[in-house]
PAFI-740763 format. One record per residue (C-alpha): residue number from 1; x, y, z. Coordinates in steps of 0.25 Angstrom, whole numbers, padded with zeros to 4 digits, always signed. Layout:
<atoms>
     k       X       Y       Z
   NUM       X       Y       Z
...
</atoms>
This chain:
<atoms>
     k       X       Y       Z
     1   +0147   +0034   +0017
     2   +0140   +0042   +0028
     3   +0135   +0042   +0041
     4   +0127   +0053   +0046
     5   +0119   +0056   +0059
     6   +0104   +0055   +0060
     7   +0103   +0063   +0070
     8   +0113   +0076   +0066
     9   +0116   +0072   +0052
    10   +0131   +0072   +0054
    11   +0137   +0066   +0043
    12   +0152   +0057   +0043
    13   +0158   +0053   +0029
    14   +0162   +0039   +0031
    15   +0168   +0035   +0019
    16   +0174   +0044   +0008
    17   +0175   +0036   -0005
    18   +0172   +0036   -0022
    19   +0166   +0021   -0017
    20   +0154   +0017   -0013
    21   +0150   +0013   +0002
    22   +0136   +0007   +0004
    23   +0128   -0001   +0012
    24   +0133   +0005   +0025
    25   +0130   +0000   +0037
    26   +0136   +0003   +0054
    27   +0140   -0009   +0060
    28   +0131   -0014   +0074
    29   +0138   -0006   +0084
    30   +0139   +0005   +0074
    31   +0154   +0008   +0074
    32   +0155   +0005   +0061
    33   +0150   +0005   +0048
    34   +0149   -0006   +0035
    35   +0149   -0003   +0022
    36   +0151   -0007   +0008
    37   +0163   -0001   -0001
    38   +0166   -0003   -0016
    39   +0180   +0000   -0017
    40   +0192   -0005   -0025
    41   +0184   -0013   -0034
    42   +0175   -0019   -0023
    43   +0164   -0018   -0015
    44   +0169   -0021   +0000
    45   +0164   -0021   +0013
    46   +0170   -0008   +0024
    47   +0167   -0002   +0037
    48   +0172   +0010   +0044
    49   +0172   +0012   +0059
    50   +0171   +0022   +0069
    51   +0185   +0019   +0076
    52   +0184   +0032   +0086
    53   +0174   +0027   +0099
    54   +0170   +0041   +0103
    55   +0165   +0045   +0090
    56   +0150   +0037   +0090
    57   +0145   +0039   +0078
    58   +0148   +0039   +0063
    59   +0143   +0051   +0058
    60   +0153   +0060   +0065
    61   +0165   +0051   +0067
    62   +0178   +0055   +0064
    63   +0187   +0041   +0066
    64   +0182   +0030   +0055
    65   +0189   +0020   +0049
    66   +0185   +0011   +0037
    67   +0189   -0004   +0036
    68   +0188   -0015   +0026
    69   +0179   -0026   +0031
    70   +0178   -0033   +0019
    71   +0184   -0033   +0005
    72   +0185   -0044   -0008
    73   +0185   -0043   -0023
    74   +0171   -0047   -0020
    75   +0160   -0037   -0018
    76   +0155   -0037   -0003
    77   +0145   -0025   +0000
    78   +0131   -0023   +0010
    79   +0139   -0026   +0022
    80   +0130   -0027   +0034
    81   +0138   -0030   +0050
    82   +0130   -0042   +0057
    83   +0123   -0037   +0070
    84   +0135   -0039   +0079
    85   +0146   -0032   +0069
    86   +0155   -0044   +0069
    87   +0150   -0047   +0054
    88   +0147   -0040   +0041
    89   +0138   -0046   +0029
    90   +0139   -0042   +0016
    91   +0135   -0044   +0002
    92   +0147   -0052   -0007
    93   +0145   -0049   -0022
    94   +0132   -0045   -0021
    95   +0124   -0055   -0015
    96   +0132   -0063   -0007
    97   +0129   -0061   +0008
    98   +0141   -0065   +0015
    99   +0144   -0061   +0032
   100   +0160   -0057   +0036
   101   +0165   -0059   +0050
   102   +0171   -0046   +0054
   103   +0181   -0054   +0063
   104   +0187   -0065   +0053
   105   +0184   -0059   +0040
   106   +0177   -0071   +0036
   107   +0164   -0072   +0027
   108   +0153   -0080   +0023
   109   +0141   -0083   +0016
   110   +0129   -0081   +0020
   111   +0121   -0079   +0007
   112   +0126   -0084   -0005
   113   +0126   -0073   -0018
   114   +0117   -0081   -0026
   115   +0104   -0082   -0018
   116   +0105   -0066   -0022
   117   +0106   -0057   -0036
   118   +0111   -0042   -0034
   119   +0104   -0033   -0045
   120   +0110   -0020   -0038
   121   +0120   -0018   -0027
   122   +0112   -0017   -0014
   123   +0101   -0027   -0018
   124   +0103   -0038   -0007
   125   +0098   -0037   +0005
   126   +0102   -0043   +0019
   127   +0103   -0042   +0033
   128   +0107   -0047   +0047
   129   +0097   -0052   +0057
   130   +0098   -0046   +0071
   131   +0105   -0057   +0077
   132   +0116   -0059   +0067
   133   +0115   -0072   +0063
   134   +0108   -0070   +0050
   135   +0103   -0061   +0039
   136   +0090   -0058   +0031
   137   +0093   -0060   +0016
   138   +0086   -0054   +0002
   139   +0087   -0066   -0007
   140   +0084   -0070   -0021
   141   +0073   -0081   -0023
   142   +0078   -0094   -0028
   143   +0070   -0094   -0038
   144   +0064   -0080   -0043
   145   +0069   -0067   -0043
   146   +0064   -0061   -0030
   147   +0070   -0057   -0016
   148   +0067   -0066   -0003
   149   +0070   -0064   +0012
   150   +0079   -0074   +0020
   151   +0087   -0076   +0031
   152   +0101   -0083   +0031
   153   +0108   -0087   +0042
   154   +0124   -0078   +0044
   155   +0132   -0088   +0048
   156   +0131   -0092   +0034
   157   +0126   -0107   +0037
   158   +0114   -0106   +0035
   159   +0101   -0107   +0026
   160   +0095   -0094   +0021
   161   +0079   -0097   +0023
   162   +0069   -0088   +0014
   163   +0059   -0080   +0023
   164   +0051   -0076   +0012
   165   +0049   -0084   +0000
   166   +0039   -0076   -0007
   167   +0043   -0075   -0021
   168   +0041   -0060   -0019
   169   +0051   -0049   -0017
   170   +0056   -0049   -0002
   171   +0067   -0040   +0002
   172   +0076   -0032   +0013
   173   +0072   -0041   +0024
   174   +0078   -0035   +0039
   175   +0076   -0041   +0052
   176   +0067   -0034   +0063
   177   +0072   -0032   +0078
   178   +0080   -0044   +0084
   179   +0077   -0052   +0069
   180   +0064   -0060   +0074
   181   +0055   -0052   +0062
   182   +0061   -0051   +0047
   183   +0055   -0040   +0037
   184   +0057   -0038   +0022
   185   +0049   -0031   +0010
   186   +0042   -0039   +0000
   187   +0033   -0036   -0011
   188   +0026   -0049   -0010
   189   +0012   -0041   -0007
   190   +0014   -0027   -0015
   191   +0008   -0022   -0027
   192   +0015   -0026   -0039
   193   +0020   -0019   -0054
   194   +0013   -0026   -0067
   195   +0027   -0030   -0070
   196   +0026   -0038   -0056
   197   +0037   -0028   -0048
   198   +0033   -0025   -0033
   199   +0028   -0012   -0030
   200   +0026   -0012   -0015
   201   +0032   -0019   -0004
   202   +0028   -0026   +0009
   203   +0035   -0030   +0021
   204   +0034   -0043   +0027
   205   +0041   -0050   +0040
   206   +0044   -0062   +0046
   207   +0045   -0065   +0061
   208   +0057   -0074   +0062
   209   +0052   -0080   +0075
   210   +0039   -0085   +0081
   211   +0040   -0076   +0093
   212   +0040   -0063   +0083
   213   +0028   -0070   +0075
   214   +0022   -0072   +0087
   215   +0025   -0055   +0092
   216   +0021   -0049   +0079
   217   +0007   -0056   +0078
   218   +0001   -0050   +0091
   219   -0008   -0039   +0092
   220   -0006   -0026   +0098
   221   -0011   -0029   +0111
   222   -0004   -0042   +0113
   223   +0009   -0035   +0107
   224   +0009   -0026   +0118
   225   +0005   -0035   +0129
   226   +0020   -0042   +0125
   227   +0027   -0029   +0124
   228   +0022   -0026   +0138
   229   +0027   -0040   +0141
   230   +0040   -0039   +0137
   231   +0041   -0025   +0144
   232   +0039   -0031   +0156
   233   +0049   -0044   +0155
   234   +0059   -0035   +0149
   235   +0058   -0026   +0163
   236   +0059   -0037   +0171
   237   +0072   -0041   +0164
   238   +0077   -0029   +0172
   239   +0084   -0016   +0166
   240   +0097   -0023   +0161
   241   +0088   -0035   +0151
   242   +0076   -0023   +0150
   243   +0077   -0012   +0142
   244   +0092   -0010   +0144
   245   +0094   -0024   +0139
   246   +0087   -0021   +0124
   247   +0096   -0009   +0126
   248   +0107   -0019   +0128
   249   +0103   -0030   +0117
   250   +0103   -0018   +0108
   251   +0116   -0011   +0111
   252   +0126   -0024   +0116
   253   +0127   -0018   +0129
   254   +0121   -0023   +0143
   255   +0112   -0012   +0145
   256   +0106   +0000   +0137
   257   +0114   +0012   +0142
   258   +0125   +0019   +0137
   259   +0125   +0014   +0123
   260   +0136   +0015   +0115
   261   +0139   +0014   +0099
   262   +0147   +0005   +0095
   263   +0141   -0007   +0102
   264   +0138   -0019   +0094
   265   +0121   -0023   +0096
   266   +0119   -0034   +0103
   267   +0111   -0043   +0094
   268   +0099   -0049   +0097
   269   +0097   -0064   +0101
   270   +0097   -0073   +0089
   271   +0084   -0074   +0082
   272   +0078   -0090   +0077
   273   +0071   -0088   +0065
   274   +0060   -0098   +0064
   275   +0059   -0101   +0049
   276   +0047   -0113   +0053
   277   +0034   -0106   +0050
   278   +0042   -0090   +0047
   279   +0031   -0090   +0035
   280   +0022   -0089   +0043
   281   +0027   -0077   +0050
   282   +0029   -0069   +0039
   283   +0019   -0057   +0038
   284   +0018   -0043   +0030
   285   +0021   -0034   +0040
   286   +0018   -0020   +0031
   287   +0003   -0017   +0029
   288   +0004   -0013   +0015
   289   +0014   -0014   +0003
   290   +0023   -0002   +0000
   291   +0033   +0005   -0009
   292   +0043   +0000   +0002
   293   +0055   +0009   +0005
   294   +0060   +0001   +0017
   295   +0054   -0006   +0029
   296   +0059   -0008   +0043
   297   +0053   -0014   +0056
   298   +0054   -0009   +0069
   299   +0064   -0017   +0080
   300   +0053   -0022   +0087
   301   +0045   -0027   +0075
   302   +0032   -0017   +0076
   303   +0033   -0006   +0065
   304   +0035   -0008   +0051
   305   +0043   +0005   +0044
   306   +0043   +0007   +0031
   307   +0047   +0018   +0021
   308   +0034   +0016   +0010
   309   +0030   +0025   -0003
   310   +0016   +0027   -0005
   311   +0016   +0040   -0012
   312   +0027   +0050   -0014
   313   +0037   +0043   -0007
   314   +0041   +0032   +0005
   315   +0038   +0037   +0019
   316   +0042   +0029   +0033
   317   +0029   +0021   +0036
   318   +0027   +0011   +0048
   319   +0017   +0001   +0051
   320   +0014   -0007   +0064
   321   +0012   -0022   +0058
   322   +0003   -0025   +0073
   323   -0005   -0013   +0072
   324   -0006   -0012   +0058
   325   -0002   +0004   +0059
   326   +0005   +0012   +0050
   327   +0010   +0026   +0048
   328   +0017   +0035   +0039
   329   +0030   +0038   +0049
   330   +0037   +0049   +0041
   331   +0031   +0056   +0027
   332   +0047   +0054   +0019
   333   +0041   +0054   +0005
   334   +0055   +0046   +0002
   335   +0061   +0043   -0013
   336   +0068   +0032   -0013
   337   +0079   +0028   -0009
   338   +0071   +0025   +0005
   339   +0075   +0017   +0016
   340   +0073   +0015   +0033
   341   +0080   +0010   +0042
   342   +0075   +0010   +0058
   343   +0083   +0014   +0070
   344   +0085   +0002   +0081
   345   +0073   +0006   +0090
   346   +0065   +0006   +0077
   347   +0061   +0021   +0082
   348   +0069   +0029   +0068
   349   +0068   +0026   +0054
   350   +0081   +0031   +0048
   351   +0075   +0034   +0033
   352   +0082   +0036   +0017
   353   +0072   +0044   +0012
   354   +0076   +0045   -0001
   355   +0089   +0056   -0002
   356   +0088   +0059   +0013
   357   +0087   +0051   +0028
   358   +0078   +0054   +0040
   359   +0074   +0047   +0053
   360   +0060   +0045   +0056
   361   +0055   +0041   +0069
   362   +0045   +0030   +0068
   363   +0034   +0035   +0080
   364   +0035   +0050   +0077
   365   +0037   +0050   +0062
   366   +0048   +0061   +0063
   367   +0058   +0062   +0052
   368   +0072   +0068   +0053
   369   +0080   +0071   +0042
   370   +0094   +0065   +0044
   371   +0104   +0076   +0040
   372   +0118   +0069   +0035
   373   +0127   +0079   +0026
   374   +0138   +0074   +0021
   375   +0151   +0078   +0012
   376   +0154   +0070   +0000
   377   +0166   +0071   -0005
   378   +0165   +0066   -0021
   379   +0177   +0061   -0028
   380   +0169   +0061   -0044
   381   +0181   +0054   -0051
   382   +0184   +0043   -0039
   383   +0169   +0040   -0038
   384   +0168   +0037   -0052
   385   +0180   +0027   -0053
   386   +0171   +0020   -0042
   387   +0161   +0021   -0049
   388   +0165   +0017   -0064
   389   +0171   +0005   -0054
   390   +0159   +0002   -0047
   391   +0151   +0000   -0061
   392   +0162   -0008   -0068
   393   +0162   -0020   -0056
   394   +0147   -0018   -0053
   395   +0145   -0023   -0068
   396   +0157   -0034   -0068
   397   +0151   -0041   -0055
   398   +0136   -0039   -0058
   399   +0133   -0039   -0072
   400   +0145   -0042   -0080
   401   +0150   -0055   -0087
   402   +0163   -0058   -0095
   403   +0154   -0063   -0108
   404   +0147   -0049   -0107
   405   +0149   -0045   -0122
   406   +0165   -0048   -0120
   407   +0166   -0038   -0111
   408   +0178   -0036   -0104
   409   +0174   -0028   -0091
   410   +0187   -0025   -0085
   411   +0193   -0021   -0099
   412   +0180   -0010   -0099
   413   +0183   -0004   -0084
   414   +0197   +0000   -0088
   415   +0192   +0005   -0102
   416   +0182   +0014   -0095
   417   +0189   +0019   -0084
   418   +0198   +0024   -0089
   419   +0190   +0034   -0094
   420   +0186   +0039   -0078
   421   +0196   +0048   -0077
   422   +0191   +0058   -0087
   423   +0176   +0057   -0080
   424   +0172   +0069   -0073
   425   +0157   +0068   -0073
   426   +0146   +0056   -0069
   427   +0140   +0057   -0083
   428   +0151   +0053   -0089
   429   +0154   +0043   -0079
   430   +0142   +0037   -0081
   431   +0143   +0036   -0096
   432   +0158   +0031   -0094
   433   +0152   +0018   -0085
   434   +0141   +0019   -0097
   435   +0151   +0014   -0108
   436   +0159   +0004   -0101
   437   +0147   -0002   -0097
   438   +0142   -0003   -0110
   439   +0154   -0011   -0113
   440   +0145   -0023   -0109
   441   +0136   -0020   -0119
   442   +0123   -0023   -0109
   443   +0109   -0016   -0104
   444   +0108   -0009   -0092
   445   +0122   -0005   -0089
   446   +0130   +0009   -0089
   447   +0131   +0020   -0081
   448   +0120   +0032   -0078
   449   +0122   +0046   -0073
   450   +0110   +0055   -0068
   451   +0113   +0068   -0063
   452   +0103   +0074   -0053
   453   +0097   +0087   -0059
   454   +0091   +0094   -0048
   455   +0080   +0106   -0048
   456   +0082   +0103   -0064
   457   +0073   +0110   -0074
   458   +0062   +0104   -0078
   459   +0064   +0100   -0095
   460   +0050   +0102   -0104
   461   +0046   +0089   -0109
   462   +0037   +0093   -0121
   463   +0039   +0079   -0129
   464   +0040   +0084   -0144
   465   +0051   +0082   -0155
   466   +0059   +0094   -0159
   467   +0061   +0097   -0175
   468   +0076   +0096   -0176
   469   +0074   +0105   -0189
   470   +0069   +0118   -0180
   471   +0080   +0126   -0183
   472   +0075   +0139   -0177
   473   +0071   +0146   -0161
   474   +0063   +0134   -0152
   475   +0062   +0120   -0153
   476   +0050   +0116   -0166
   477   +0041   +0104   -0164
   478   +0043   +0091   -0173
   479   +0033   +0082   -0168
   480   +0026   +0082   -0152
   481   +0026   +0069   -0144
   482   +0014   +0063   -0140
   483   +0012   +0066   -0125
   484   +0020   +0080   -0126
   485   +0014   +0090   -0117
   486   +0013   +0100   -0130
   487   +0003   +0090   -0134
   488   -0008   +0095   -0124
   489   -0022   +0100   -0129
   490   -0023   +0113   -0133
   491   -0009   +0113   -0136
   492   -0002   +0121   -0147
   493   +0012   +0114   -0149
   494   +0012   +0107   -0162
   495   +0022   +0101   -0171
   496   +0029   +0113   -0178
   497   +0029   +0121   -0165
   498   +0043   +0128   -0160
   499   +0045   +0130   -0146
   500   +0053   +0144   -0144
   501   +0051   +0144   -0129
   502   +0049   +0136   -0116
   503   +0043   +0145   -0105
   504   +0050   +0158   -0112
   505   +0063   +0150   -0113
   506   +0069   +0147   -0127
   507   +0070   +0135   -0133
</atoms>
């Protein structure tokens, strides 16, 4: 694990281990960070902090220290801190989404595992509303096989209440601003497959309250007769409740100067979903489906940014829902993976754009590459017991059971590991897992190696049988397959024919 600077690039080695780390995330104040660990047979939950005050930033700090914050012989992963940095949820086998109080180490429930099915680590989705007093969840319909949006309560009490009841695919949901608008991607108006698959994506919202239905329906003049409006009663709170007070709700402090990290946000006042009539305000906000990358809306509601692909690849788009603009921001031509997040002020798109990241200011369209170099130390042998590890309990608590064949599955990791020692090289690594996975005697299992061969040459594909009876120079022809480029017109490649040469090399 890494953190590096966007602006400079310096980079700061944050963890050194044959494990994994994932979903990493910095706590409110930004003093800390959260993440994910699969050691000693578990997937637990640590964070290291920054324990020297005069050092304000990660990436060149030289004082951290890690701690555990949670670990059980269950598997708890995808930690996330609550707004206020006095709790952490997480996922609990997978699919249970469960809330731990930093200050008496107690947990609860808060959505039960089985309103969820995990295909592949990192499949659910959650979040926390702004407020802290609830979360936006991805769950499976009750009744088919498709992904809804809802809303549960933290505290664990109460009732998680469907916000979109499609039938369709509807996923990733994150709140806006203060938590008054909710966005999510859907495929409920794209194109589709002739196997019935979605092929293009949409995003919807909802506004929560009336008063935010009530905002995002006017027009441009009469949105900017209110803005004006606001302007004015915010002057006439005076400097301290004016802009300094934003300033304030924003950094925890009482006015906007000398900010300082390591100051817990203020969050904003609770936010009273009105569920009676919330059908109603739900709208497309994107103008057209898209091969969707990621989408994210701007704090004050206005701008919809989204990485799209159209042609080559996804580039950073935006589009004004109330005057029905949109432009190209930045020309990335991305592979996948792609993703974007935006910066507080919804000024910057931070952007993974496929195997590198860059900023990209939203007015201007300017792109800056974001330079992080860093030293990885690889200890091959240690990563590979993780490894062979990692794929033995990744079977036993999502795919195997003790009828499987009679199978014993403990007696077959300590038949097979036994042979890491002697491993040297992924390929045999991989045929290694290959074997004991086998043992179970079932489709779609075992282990895979692709080695990356850059700037590799290119190798003829000229589609014809060989006669393993040539005995002599060149390769002889038994038989051309139907399609072979030797088959063009005028061609003089026939069955029989001995190829001595390949552009003046031997064969």
């Amino acid at each position: 694990m890494f953190v590096a600077s966007t602006e400079h690039g310096t980079t700061r080695r944050i963890t050194n281990t044959p494990e994994q780390e994932r979903s990493v995330s910095f706590s409110p104040d930004g003093r800390s960070l959260l993440y994910a660990s699969e050691r000693e047979g578990s997937w637990n939950l640590y964070r290291t902090d920054r324990t020297d005050d005069k050092e304000p930033a990660f990436f060149n700090a030289t004082a951290l220290k890690e701690s555990v914050v949670l670990t059980t012989p269950a598997e708890e992963f995808q930690p996330h801190f609550s707004p206020d940095g006095k709790e952490v949820a997480y996922l609990e086998e997978r699919t249970t989404l469960k809330v731990l109080n930093l200050a008496s180490g107690a947990s609860r429930t808060v959505l039960p595992g089985e309103l969820n099915y995990s295909y592949a680590d990192g499949d659910q989705w959650y979040e926390w509303s702004p407020d802290g007093r609830g979360f936006t969840v991805q769950f499976l319909s009750p009744t088919r096989w498709s992904s809804e949006v809802g809303v549960v309560p933290a505290s664990g009490q109460g009732p998680l209440v469907n916000i979109t009841k499609s039938g369709y695919e509807e996923y990733q949901p994150h709140w806006v601003g203060k938590g008054e608008v909710l966005i999510w991607a859907t495929d409920r108006m794209g194109p589709r497959s002739h196997s019935g698959d979605s092929r293009e994506y949409d995003v919807y919202a909802a506004l929560l309250t009336g008063k935010a239905w009530d905002r995002f329906r006017l027009d441009e003049a009469a949105f900017d007769q209110l803005k004006a409006r606001e302007k004015d009663e915010d002057k006439a709170k005076g400097p301290d409740k004016g802009k300094a007070g934003d300033k304030a709700r924003e950094t925890g402090k009482d006015t906007g100067k000398d900010e300082k990290v390591g100051v817990t946000p203020k969050l904003p006042d609770p936010v009273a979903i009105e569920f009676d009539g919330l059908d109603d305000r739900i709208v497309r906000l994107s103008m057209h489906s898209a091969d969707l990358a990621a989408a994210a809306v701007t704090p004050d509601a206005e701008t919809l940014v989204y990485l799209a692909k159209f042609e080559k690849g996804y580039n950073l788009w935006k589009y004004l829902p109330r005057s029905k603009d949109i432009k190209l921001v930045a020309k990335l031509e991305a592979d996948e993976p792609a993703d974007l997040v935006l910066d507080r002020e919804g000024k910057k798109a931070f952007v993974l754009a496929g195997d590198h990241l860059v900023t990209v200011e939203l007015e201007s369209g300017k792109t800056t590459p974001i330079k992080a170099s860093a030293r990885l130390e690889l200890r091959a042998a240690d990563e590979r017991a993780y490894l062979f590890e990692h794929a033995w309990r990744e079977t036993l608590k999502k795919f195997y059971v003790e009828t499987m064949h009679g199978v014993d599955w403990v007696a077959m990791k300590k038949a097979y590991a036994r042979f890491l020692p002697f491993i040297d090289n992924n390929r045999d690594f991989a045929e290694l897992v290959s074997e004991m996975q086998g043992e179970l005697n079932a489709s779609h299992t075992g282990g895979r190696f692709r080695p990356k061969r850059l700037d590799g040459d290119a190798t003829a594909a000229l589609a014809f049988f060989p006669d393993p009876a040539h005995t002599g120079d060149g390769v002889r022809i038994l038989e051309i397959i139907d399609g072979s480029p030797l088959r063009q017109a005028g061609s003089k490649v026939r069955a029989g024919v001995v190829i001595e040469a390949i552009d003046g090399v031997r064969v």
